[in-house]
N, C-alpha and C positions, 0 to 999 in steps of 0.2 A: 736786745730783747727779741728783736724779729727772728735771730739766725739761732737762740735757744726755743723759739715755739715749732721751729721748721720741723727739728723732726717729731716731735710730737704731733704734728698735721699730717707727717706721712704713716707715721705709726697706727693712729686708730684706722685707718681705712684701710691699711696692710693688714691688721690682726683681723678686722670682719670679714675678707676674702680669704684667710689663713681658713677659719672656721671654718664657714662658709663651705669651702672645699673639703674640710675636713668630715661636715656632715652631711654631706652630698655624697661623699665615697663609701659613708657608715651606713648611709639609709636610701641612696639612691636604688638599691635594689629593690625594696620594695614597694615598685611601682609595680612591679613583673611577678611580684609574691600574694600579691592581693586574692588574688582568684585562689590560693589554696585554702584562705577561708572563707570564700563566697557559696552560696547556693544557689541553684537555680529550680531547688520545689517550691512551685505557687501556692502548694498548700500551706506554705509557712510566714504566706504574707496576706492571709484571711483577716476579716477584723473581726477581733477579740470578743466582740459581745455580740455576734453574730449567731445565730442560731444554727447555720450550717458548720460553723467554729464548733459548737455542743455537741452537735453529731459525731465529730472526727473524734472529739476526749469519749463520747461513750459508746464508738464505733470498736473502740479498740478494747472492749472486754468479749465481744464475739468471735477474735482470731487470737491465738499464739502470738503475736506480734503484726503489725503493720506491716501494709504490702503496698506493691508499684505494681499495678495492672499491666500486665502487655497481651493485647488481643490478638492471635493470631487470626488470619483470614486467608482462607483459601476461594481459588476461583479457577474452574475447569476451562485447561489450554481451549481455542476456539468458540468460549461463549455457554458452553454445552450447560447440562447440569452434570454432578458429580453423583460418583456410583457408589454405591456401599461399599465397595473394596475400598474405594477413596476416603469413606469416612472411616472406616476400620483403620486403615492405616495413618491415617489423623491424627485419632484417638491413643493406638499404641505408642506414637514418636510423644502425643503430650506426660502420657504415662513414662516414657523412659526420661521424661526433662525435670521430674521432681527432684532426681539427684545431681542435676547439672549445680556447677557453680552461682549464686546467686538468684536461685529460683527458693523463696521462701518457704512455700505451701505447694502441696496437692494440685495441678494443674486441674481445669475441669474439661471432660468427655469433649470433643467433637461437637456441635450443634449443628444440622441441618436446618438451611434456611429453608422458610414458605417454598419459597420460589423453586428450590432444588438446585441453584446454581453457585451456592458457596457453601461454607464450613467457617464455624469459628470454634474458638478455643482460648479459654484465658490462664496465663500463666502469672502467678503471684509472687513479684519478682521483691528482694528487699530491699527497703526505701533509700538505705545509707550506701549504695554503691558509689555514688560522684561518680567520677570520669573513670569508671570501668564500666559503665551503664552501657555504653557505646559497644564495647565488647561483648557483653550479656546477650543486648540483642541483635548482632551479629551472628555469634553462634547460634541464639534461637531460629535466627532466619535460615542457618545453615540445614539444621536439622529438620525443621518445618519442610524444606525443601524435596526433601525424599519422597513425597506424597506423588508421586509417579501421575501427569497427566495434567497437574494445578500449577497453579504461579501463587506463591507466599507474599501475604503483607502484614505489616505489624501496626494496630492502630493503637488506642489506647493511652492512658497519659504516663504511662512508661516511656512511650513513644514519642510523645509532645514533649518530654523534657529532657529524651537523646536528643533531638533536634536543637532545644534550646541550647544544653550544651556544644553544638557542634555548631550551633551560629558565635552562640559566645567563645569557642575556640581560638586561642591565638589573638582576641581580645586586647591584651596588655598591648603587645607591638606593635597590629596592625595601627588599631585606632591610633594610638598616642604616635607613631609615624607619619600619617597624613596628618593629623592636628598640625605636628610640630614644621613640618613639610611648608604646609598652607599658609601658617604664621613667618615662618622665615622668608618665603618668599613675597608677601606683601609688605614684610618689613625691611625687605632689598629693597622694596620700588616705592616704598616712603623715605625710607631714610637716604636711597643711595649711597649708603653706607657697608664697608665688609663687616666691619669689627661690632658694631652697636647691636646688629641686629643677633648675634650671638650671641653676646652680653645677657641681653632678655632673652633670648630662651634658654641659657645655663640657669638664668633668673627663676624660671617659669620652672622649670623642668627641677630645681632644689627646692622647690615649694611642693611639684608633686611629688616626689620622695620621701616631706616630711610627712604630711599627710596622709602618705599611702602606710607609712611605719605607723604614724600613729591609730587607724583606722585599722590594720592589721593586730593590733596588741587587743584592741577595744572587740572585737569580730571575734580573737581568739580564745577571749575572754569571754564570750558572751554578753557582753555588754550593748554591742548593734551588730542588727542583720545585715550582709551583705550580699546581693546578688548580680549576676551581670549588667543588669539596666543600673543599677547605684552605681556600680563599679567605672561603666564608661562613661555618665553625666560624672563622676568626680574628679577624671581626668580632662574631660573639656572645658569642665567648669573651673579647674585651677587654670590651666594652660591659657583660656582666655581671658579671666579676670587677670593674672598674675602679668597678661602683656599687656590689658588696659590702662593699669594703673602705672606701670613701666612706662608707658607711652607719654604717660602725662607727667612723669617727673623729667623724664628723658627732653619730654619739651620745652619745661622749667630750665632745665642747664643749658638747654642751649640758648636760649634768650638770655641767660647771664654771659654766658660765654661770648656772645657777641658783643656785650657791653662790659667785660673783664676779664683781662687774660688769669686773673686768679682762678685756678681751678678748685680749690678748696673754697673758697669761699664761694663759690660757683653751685656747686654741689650742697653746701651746709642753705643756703640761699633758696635752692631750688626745692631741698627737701622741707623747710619749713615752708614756703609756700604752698607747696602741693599739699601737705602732711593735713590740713583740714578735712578735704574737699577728696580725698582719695581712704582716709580712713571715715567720713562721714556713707561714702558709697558703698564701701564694705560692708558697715555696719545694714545700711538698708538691706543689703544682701544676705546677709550671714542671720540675722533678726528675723526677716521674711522666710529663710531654708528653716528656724527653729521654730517659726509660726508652726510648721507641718508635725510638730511635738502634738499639736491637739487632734492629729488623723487618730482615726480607727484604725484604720490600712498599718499593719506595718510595714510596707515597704516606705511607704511617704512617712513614717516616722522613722526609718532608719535614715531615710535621704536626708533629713532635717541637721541632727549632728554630723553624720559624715559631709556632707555639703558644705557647714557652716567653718567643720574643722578647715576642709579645703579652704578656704578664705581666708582666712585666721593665715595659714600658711603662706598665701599668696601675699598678703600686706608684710605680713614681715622679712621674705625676702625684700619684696619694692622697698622696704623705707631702712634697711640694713645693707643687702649685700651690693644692689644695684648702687647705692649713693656711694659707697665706698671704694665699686669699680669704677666708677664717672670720675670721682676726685682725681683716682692713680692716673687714668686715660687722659683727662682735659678733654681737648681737639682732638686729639689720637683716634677719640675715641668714633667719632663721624669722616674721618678717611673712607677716601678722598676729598668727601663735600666738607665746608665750610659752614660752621653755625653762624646762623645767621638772626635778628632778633623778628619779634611780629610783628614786628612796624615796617618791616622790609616792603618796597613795593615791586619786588619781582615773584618769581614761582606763584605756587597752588594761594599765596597769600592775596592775589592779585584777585581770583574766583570769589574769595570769601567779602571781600571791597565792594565787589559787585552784587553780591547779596544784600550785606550791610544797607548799602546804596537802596537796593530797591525793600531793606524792612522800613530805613528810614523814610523813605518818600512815600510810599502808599503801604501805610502798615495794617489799617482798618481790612480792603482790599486782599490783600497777602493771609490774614490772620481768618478773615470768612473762608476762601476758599480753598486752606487747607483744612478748616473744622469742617468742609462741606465735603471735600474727597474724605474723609475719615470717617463723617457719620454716611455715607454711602454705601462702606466697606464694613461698616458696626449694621447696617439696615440685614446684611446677609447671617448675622450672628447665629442665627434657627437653623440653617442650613447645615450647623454641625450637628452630628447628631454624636452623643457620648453615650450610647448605651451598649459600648464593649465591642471587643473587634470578633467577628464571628473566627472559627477556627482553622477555616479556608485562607482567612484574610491575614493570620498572626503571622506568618513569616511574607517578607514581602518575595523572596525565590518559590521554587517550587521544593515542598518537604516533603520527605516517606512519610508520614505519619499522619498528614492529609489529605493526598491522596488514598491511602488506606484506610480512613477514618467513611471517604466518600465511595467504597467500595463495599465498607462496612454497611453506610446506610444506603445503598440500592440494596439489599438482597437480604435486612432485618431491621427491624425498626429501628427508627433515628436515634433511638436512646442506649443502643445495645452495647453492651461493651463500660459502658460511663451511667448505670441506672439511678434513681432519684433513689436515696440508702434515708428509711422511716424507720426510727426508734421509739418505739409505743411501751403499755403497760401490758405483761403477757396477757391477763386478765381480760384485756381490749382488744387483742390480737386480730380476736373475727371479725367483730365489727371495723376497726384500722382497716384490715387489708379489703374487705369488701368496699369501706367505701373511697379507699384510692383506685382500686379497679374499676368503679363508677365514675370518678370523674375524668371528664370530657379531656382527651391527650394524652390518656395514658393506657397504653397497648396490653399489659398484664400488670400483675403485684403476686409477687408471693415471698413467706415468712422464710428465712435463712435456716437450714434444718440443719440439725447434729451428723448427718452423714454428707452434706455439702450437695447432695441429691435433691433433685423437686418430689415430692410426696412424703418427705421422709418426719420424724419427730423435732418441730418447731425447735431450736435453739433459746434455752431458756438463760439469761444473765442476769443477778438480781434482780429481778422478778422485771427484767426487760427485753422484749424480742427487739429484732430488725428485718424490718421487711422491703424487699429491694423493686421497684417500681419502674422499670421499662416504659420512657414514652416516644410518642407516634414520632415526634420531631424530632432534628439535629439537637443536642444538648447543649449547644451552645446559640439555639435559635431564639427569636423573639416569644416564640408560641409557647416553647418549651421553657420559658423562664414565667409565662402568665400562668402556664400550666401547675409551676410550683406554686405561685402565689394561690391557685384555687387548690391545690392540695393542702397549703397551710389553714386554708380558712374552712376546710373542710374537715382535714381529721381533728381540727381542734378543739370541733363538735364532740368528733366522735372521743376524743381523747385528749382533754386539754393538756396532759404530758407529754402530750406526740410532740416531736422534732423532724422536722425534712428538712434531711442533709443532701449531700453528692454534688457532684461537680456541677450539676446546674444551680442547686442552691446556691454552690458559692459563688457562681458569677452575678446571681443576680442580687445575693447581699451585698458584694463586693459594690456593684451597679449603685444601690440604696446609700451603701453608707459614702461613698466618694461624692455623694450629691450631698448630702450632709455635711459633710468636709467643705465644700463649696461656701454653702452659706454660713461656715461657722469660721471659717479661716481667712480668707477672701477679707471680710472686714476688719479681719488684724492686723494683716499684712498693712492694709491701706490705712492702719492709725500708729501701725509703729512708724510709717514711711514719712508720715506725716509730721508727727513728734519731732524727728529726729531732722528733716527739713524746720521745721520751726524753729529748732537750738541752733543750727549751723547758718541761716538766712536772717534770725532776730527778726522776722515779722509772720504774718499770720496770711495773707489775702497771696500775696508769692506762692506759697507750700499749699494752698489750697488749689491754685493754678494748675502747678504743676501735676500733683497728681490726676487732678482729673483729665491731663492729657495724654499723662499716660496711662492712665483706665480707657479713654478713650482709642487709644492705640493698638490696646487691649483688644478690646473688640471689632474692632476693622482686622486686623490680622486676625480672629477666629472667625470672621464673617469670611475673610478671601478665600481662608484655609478650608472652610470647608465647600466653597466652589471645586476649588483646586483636588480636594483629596477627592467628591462625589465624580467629578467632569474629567479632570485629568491622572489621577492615580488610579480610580478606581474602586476606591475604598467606601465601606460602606454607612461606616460607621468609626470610631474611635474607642480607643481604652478610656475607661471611665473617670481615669486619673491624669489623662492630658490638658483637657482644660484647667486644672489649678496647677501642676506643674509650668503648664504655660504664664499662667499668669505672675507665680512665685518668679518666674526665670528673668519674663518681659519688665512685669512693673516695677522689681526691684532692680534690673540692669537699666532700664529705659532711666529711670532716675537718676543713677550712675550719671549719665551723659548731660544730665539738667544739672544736676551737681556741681559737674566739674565749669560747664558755663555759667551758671549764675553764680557758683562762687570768687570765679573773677568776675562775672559782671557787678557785683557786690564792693570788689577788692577796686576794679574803677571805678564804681560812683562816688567813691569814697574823694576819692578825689577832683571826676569833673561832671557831678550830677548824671543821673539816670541818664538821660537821651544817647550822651555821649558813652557814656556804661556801659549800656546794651552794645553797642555799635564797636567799643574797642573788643569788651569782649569776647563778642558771636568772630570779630577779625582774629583777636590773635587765639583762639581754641579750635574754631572751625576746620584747622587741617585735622590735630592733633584730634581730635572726638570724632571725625569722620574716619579716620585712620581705624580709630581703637571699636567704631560701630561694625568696619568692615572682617577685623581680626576677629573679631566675637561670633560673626555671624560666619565663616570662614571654619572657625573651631568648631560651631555648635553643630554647621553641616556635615563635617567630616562624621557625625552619628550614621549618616546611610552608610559606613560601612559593613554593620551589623545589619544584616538583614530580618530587621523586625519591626513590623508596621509602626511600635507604639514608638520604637527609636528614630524611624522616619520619621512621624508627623511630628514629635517633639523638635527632630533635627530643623523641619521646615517651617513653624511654627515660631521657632525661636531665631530662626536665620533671616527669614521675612520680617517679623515683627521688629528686631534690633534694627533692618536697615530703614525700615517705614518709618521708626521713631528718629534713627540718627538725622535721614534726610528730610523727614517733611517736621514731626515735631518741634526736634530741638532746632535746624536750622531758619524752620520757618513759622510754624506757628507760635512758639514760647517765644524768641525775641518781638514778632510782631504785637504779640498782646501786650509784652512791657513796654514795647516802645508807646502802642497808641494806648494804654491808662498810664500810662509817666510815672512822680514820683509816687503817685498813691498807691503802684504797685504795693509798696515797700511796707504799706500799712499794718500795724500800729506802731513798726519801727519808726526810727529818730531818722531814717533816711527818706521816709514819705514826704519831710518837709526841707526837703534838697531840692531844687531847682534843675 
C-alpha cells in the first residue's frame, strides 16, 4: 500500500514545480513590462469631487486640446540684466518652437522680469508624450540656448514630471535588485543555508510576475491607474510579504523535519499548520490595501487593488510552490545546516529562552516600560507635519526643474509659470477678476483673451471665461495654498459658479481630502483587523490587545519619524498620503507578526495552559518573526533607491516601524500583557478557563 502511494507523493509536488516554472517563464516578464502602462501625470491622481478636478474638465474647452507647460527661463551670464537684443532673440527661438515635435500650441513672447534680469517664456508641450518627454525638453533646452549671453532653464510641471520620469527610470531592475539583493543575503545569515534561501526568492520573484501580469492586463485595460510610486511599493510589497510568509512555513518544516525523516509528510504538516496564521495575515493586509477603495485620491485607490492583488500572489506561491519544493528537497534543502526543532537549546533559540525567562519572571515590569518607551515616541506624533512636500523638497537629489522653478521665483512672482486657472460666468467676468486682484497674495489676474495676448477680446466658452491669477508666493507654499482658500471664499461672492483650479489648488485639495481619507479609513482598517483577529484567536479581549498595540506603534514611529525627517533629513513637511499609507503598511504587517505568535501561542495553550503558551511560543517563533520583521524592513528600505522624499519617508516609516513593532511589541510588550492577565486573556473563549 505504501510503495503504490509513493509515487503519487512525488507526483503532486513534481507537477506544482512543473507549473510553477512553467508560469514564471510565461509571466515573469512582466515585472519589467509594468512601467509601459504606468504614468507619472499627477494630474491624474486628483480627487474626483475636488473642485480643482472641475477646473481641469472645464479648463479644457479654452484650448484645442490639453497642454504640459514647459517655462523656459533665461538669466544673463554674470548676474547682469538682459538687453532687448536678448529678449528679441528669446522671443524669435519661442516662435520658431511651435513647429518643433511635441510642442502643442503657440509658445507665448518672451516676458521681462521687474527686476530686468531674466526672461521667460512658456511652451505648451502635449500631455501624452511618456518617455519622449525627456527628449522634448532636451531639444527645448537645445534651442533655448542660442540666446547669446544667458544660461537656459526649464521650470514648469512639464519639468517636474521629466524629473519624475528620470527618477522612476530603470525602476523595474534597480529597485527589485537591491530588494532581492537584501533579502538573499539576510536569508544566508539566518538560514546558513545555499539552497533554501533561493528557493524563497524564485518563490517571492513568481509571485511578483503574477501580479505584475495581472496588474499590467487591469492598467491596460483601464481598469487601475498605475504610476511609479504603485509600481515600486507593489514590488516590495510582494517580494517582502511573499518572504514573510516563506519564512514561517519554511520554519514549520523544519521542526518536523527534526522530529521525521518523512519529508512529505513534513511538508503536508508544516503547511497545514502555518495555513491559518499566514493566510489570516494576508488577509489583514490585502483587506487593509482595499480599505484605500473609499480614498478620493486615486492613487491610494489604485494602490488598494494593485496592493491587494500583490498578496493574493504572494500566499499562493507560499502555500503551492514553496511546500511542494520543501517536500522534493527534505534536508537537501537547509545544506549544509541541519534542521533542527524549537525546543533545541543551542543557536539564536537560546536568546529567545532568555527573553521568555525575563516575560515570565517580571511581566508586569517588562510590559509598562515598553508601553512607556512607545507612548514617549506617540508624545512626538504633532511633529509630523503632513501638509505636502514643498517642491524644493520632492526629489530627495538635486532636480533641473527646481532649481529652475527657484530661479523662476527670484526674478517674478512665485506663482509664475504654475498661475491659480478661475473659471467664472462671462457675465461676472469684471467683478471675478477684480476681486482676485484684491485679494491679499495675489500679484495680478487677468481673463485668457482669444489672441493669447494681455488686452486682447476675453475668450468666451459657453458663456464661460477663465481667468489666470499669478500669486506673490512659491505655488507650492503654505501661503499660497491659504491664498486659494481666501480666493474660494471670495469669488464665491462674487460668483457662486466660480471654480479655482491650478496646481496650487490641487495640492491643497489633494491636502483636504487625504485628511479625510484619514478619518474615514483609519477606522476600517482597524475593525476589519480586528474581525478577522477575532475568527482566527475565538476570543474578544486578545484582538483587542493587539491592535491597540499596534496603533500604538503606529504612532511612536510617526512621532520619531517626524524627529528624524525635521532634525535629520531635513525635510519639511510630508506628502499628505504618508501617514495612512503608513498606517495601512505598519498596522496591517505589525499584526502579521502578532498573528503568527499568538497563533502558536493559541496552538500551545491548547495543550499546556496560557503561562506555559506564551513562553513556548514567544521560544519557538521568536527567531522565525524576528528574521521575517528584518526582511520587511530590509525590502521596504530598498525604497530610497528612487530618489523621492515621499518614497523615502515611506521607505523609513515602514522600515523603523516593522522593526520597533517586531523587537519591542511583539517580543516584549504582547507576551508580557498575556503572560501577567493569564487565562483571562482568552476572554470570552473556552480557553480563558484553562489554567
Amino acid at each position: 500500500m505504501n510503495t503504490a502511494r509513493r509515487p503519487a507523493r512525488w507526483l503532486v509536488p513534481l507537477v506544482l514545480v512543473v507549473v510553477w516554472l512553467g508560469l514564471g517563464g510565461a509571466f515573469g516578464s512582466y515585472a519589467g513590462k509594468l512601467g509601459d502602462v504606468s504614468t507619472n501625470d499627477q494630474a491624474a491622481f486628483l480627487p474626483q469631487n475636488a473642485e480643482s478636478t472641475k477646473v481641469i474638465e472645464q479648463q479644457k474647452a479654452f484650448a484645442e486640446r490639453e497642454t504640459l507647460p514647459a517655462v523656459l527661463v533665461w538669466t544673463a551670464d554674470g548676474g547682469g540684466e538682459v538687453s532687448t537684443a536678448q529678449q528679441d532673440s528669446a522671443t524669435r527661438i519661442l516662435e520658431s518652437l511651435a513647429d518643433m515635435e511635441g510642442v502643442e500650441s503657440r509658445p507665448s513672447p518672451a516676458l521681462r522680469a521687474q527686476d530686468g534680469a531674466a526672461l521667460q517664456g512658456v511652451v505648451p508641450l502635449r500631455p501624452d508624450l511618456g518617455e519622449k518627454l525627456t527628449e522634448v525638453l532636451d531639444e527645448l533646452e537645445r534651442a533655448a540656448a542660442d540666446v547669446s549671453g544667458t544660461r537656459v532653464q526649464i521650470a514648469g510641471p512639464a519639468a517636474t514630471q521629466g524629473d519624475l520620469g528620470e527618477a522612476f527610470a530603470g525602476i523595474d531592475g534597480i529597485l527589485l535588485g537591491v530588494a532581492l539583493v537584501a533579502v538573499l543575503l539576510i536569508l544566508l545569515l539566518v538560514y546558513r543555508s545555499v539552497l533554501l534561501p533561493f528557493m524563497i526568492i524564485i518563490s517571492a520573484v513568481f509571485a511578483l510576475g503574477i501580479a505584475c501580469a495581472i496588474v499590467y492586463v487591469l492598467a491596460d485595460h483601464d481598469i487601475v491607474r498605475v504610476d511609479g510610486q504603485v509600481q515600486g511599493i507593489l514590488s516590495i510589497l510582494v517580494i517582502g510579504a511573499a518572504t514573510d510568509y516563506a519564512l514561517l512555513l519554511t520554519a514549520r518544516f523544519r521542526e518536523e523535519l527534526a522530529r521525521s525523516d518523512d519529508r512529505f509528510q513534513a511538508a503536508w504538516k508544516a503547511l497545514r499548520d502555518s495555513f491559518g496564521a499566514i493566510t489570516a495575515s494576508a488577509a489583514t493586509v490585502a483587506l487593509g490595501l482595499l480599505a484605500l477603495l473609499l480614498s478620493d485620491l486615486t492613487n491610494n485607490r489604485a494602490l488598494g487593488p494593485v496592493g491587494a492583488i500583490g498578496i493574493v500572489c504572494a500566499v499562493l506561491t507560499t502555500l503551492t510552490f514553496l511546500p511542494a519544493v520543501l517536500a522534493l528537497m527534505g534536508k537537501v534543502a537547509f545544506w549544509p545546516a541541519k534542521p533542527r526543532s524549537a525546543d533545541a537549546e543551542t543557536g539564536g533559540h537560546g536568546i529567545w529562552r532568555r527573553v521568555a525567562h525575563w516575560v515570565d519572571t517580571r511581566p508586569r515590569r517588562l510590559w509598562m516600560a515598553s508601553a512607556a518607551l512607545l507612548v514617549a515616541g506617540a508624545a512626538f506624533f504633532p511633529a509630523l507635519q503632513s501638509k505636502g512636500v514643498p517642491l524644493d523638497e520632492l526629489f530627495v537629489n538635486d532636480a533641473p526643474s527646481v532649481a529652475a522653478q527657484e530661479t523662476l521665483g527670484r526674478h517674478f512672482p512665485g506663482g509664475s509659470g504654475q498661475p491659480v486657472v478661475i473659471i467664472a460666468d462671462a457675465d461676472r467676468r469684471t467683478e471675478v477678476t477684480r476681486a482676485a486682484a484684491a485679494t491679499k497674495g495675489v500679484a495680478e489676474a487677468q481673463a485668457v483673451t482669444s489672441s493669447g495676448r494681455p488686452g486682447g477680446e476675453p475668450l468666451v466658452k459657453d458663456g464661460r471665461v477663465r481667468i489666470d491669477a499669478v500669486l506673490d508666493a512659491a505655488p507650492d507654499s503654505d501661503s499660497a495654498k491659504d491664498t486659494v482658500q481666501k480666493l474660494r471664499d471670495r469669488l464665491h461672492t462674487a460668483d457662486a459658479d466660480a471654480l479655482v483650479g491650478g496646481y496650487t489648488a490641487q495640492q491643497y485639495d489633494t491636502q483636504r481630502t487625504a485628511e479625510h481619507d484619514r478619518t474615514l479609513i483609519i477606522p476600517v482598517v482597524l475593525a476589519i483587523i480586528l474581525l478577522i483577529l477575532v475568527v482566527l484567536l475565538r476570543c474578544l479581549l486578545l484582538p483587542v490587545i493587539l491592535v491597540a498595540t499596534v496603533a500604538l506603534n503606529y504612532l511612536a514611529t510617526l512621532g520619531i519619524a517626524g524627529l528624524v525627517f525635521r532634525h535629520g533629513f531635513g525635510f519639511s513637511g510630508t506628502d499628505a498620503s504618508v501617514p495612512l499609507y503608513g498606517f495601512v503598511f505598519l498596522v496591517a504587517l505589525g499584526v502579521d507578526y502578532n498573528i503568527f505568535l499568538m497563533s502558536r501561542v493559541r496552538e500551545e495553550t491548547l495543550q499546556l495552559g496560557t503561562r506555559q503558551g506564551m513562553l513556548r511560543g514567544l521560544i519557538a517563533t521568536g527567531g522565525v518573526i524576528t528574521s521575517a520583521g528584518v526582511v520587511l524592513a530590509a525590502t521596504f528600505a530598498a525604497l530610497i533607491v528612487i530618489p523621492l522624499a515621499f518614497l523615502a519617508q515611506i521607505a523609513f516609516i515602514v522600515a523603523f516601524g516593522v522593526l520597533l513593532d517586531t523587537i519591542v511589541v511583539r517580543s516584549l510588550l504582547v507576551p508580557a500583557l498575556v503572560r501577567d492577565i493569564g487565562p483571562a486573556v482568552w476572554w470570552p473563549g473556552r480557553l480563558a478557563r484553562r489554567p
